[in-house]
N, C-alpha and C positions, 0 to 999 in steps of 0.2 A: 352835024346836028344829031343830037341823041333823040332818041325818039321818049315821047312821054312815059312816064313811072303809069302803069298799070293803076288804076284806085281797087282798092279794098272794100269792099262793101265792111259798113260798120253794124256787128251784130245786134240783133235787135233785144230790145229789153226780156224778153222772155229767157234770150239765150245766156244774156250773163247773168241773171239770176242763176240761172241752171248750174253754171257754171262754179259763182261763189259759193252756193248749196254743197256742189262737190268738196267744193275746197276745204267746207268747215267741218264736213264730216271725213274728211281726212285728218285734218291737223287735231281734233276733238279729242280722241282716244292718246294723243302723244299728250296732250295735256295733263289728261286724266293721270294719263299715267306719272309724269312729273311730279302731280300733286300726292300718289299715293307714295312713292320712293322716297318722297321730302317728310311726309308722316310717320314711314317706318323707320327715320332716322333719330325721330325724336320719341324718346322715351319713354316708359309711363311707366309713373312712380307709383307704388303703394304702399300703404299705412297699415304697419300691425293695430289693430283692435289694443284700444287698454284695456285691462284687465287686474284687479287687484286681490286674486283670490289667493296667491301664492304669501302673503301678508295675514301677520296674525290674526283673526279674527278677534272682536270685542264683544264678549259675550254679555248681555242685560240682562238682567232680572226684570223683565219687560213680558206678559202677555205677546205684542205686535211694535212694530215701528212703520211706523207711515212717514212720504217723501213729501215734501211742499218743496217747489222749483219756483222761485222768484228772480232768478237770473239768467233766464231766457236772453237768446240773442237781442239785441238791439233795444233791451230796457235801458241802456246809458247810450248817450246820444255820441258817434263815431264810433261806437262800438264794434269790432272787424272781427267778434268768434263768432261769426255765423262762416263765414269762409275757410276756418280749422276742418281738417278733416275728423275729428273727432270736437266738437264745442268741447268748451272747459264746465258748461252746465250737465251735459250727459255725460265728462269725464267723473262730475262728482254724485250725480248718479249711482256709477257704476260701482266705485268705491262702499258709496251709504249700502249699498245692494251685498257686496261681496265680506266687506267687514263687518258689520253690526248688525249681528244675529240676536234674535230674544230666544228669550233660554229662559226664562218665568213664567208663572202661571195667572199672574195681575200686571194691571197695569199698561200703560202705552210709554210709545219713544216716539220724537215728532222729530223728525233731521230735516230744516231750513236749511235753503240756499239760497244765502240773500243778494249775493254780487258775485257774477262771475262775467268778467270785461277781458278786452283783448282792446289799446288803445294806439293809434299811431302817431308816435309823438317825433318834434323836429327833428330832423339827424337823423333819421332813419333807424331810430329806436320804438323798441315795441315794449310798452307797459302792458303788465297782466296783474291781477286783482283775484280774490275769491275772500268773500265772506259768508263761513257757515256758522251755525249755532242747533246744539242739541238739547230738547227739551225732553227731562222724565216726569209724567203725569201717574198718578195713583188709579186705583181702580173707583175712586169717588170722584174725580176729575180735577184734583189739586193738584200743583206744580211741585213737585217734591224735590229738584234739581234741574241743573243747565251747564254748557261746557260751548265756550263760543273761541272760534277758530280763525285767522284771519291770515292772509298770506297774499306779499306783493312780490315783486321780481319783474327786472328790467331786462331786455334781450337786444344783444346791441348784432346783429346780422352784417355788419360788414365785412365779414372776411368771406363773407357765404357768396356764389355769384347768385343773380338775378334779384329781383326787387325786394324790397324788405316784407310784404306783407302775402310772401308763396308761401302755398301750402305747408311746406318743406321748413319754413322757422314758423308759424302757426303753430304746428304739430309739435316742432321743438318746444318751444315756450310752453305750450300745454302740459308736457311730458314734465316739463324743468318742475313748474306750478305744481304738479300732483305730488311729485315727491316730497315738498315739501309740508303740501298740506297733510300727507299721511303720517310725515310725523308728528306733525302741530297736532291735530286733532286728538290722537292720540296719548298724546303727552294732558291735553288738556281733559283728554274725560276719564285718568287717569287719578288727576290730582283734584279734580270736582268732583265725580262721579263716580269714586273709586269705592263707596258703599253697595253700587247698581252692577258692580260687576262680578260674575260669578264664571265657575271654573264647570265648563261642560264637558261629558265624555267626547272625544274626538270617533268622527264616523269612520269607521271602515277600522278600530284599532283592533290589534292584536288579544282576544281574551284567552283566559288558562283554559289549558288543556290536556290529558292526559296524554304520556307516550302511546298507551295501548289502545287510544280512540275509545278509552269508554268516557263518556260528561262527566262533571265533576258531582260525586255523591252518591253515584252508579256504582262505588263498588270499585273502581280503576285503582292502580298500583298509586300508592302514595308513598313520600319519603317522612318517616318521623325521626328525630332528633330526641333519643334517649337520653336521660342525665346521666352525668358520671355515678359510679355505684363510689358509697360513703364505706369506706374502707377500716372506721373505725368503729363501724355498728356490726351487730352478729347478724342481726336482721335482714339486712338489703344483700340480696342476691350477685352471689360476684361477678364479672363480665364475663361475656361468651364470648371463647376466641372465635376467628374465623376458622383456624387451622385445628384441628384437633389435636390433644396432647397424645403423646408418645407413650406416656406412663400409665399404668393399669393400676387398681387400689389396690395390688400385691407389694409391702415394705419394700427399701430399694434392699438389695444385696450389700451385707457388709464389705467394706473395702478390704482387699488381699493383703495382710500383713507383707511387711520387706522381705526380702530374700537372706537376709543375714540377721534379722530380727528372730530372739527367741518365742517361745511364749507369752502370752500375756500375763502376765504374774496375779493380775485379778480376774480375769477369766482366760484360764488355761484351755477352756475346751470353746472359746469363741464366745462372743455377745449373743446373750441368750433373746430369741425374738421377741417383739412386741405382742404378736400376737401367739404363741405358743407358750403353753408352762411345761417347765422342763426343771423332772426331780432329780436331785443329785443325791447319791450315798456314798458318803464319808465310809472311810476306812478307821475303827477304832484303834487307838493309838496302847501303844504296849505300857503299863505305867509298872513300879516296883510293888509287892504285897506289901499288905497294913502290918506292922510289927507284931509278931505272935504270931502269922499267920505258918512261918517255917517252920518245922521240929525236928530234933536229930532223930536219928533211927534208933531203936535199942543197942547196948552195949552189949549184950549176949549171942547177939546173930549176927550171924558173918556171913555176907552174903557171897564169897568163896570156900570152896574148901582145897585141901593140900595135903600130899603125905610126907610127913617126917625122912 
């Protein structure tokens, strides 16, 4: 006979409270931590900022341009650019802001934005939309022109992983959409509004300047462009070499007759100079007396004498 099993007194409620209290604040912190390992595995994506200042600007002959936004998230109904990390209403915004400057001294520019949608259509395609329109007003408050813009595109994300309407094709679609509008627009206020545009100096350009830092009119080294000298007037002064000449206003030297050359038969004593006079005297020439001019001697004198 075995003897009976001992009982266990059964802890009282206080004590296994106590007890599961320990337990959770043991196991607590291993959770914790689970959950923050499992966060730093997962990613976080961000979105460069649009910006379209690196794009020509459109300069108006406009006093100001003022913004009207009538395509705010969730003015069409299923509307999903409120979830874009950048809207397609603040993308065009950003554009009206960065291109279309006023550059006149009259006048207003009104840039509406009448539709700008992000839609989620079957198939897990996403339609996008934007329709603008720009109004030129006079400085009396008539409508003197307009240039209206309008731009769809379909974004079909299935090759992308996770859902069609992440952030991640949102942003895409947006990015696709502006490109496109900034040519439309463009093009359109171009070929409408192409009397409202005018050419402004560009900030920060290069202006003339002298090598020797003096301003221009100061007096600084300047380069002028002489005419050529008219070479068949006495009058016009003849060109200044750079190099000075060699020769002095003394005649050149006549050239040294040949070594086996006689005299010169017409100037025997050399080419008389240009600048000196130089007298020559002839040697008279021997000629015969004028007839009569000889007489015999008398016949009576002998101009010897002799003895017998």
């Amino acid at each position: 006979m075995h003897p009976p099993c001992p009982t266990v007194p059964r802890p009282s409620r206080a004590v296994r409270a106590m007890r599961m209290a320990r337990l959770m604040a043991l196991g607590l912190p291993l959770v914790m931590l689970g959950a923050c390992h499992n966060d730093q595995q997962q990613p976080t994506m961000t979105f460069a900022p649009l910006s379209y200042s690196n794009l020509a600007p459109l300069n108006l002959n406009v006093a100001s341009i003022s913004i009207v936004d009538r395509g705010q998230p969730g003015m069409v109904p299923g509307d999903l650019s409120n979830r874009a990390p950048t809207p397609p209403d603040q993308a065009l915004r950003q554009m009206a802001h960065d291109r279309l400057i006023a550059s006149g001294a009259g006048g207003h520019g009104v840039f509406t934005i009448d539709r700008a949608s992000i839609l989620h259509e079957p198939g897990g395609i996403l339609d996008g939309q934007m329709n603008v329109h720009l109004d030129v007003v006079s400085a009396d408050g008539l409508r003197k022109g307009y240039a209206v813009a309008q731009v769809t595109r379909s974004y079909d994300p299935k090759a992308t992983k996770g859902n069609t309407d992440t952030t991640a094709n949102l942003y895409e679609l947006v990015n696709l959409m502006m490109q496109d509008m900034n040519r439309e627009l463009e093009s359109q206020i171009r070929n409408n509004l192409g009397n409202w545009l005018t050419t402004a100096p560009v900030a920060g350009a290069v202006s003339e300047q002298s090598l020797d830092g003096a301003s221009p009119g100061t007096g600084g080294a300047q380069t002028v462009t002489m005419p050529m000298p008219n070479t068949t007037s006495s009058d016009t002064p003849a060109a200044v070499s750079s190099t000075p000449a060699a020769t002095s206003n003394a005649p050149a030297a006549p050239a040294a007759p040949a070594a086996n050359d006689g005299p010169d038969p017409i100037f025997p004593d050399g080419e008389p100079s240009a600048t000196t006079t130089t007298t020559t005297t002839r040697t008279p020439r021997l000629r015969s007396p004028q007839p009569g001019y000889l007489t015999l001697p008398p016949s009576g004198t002998n101009s010897t004498s002799g003895t017998n």
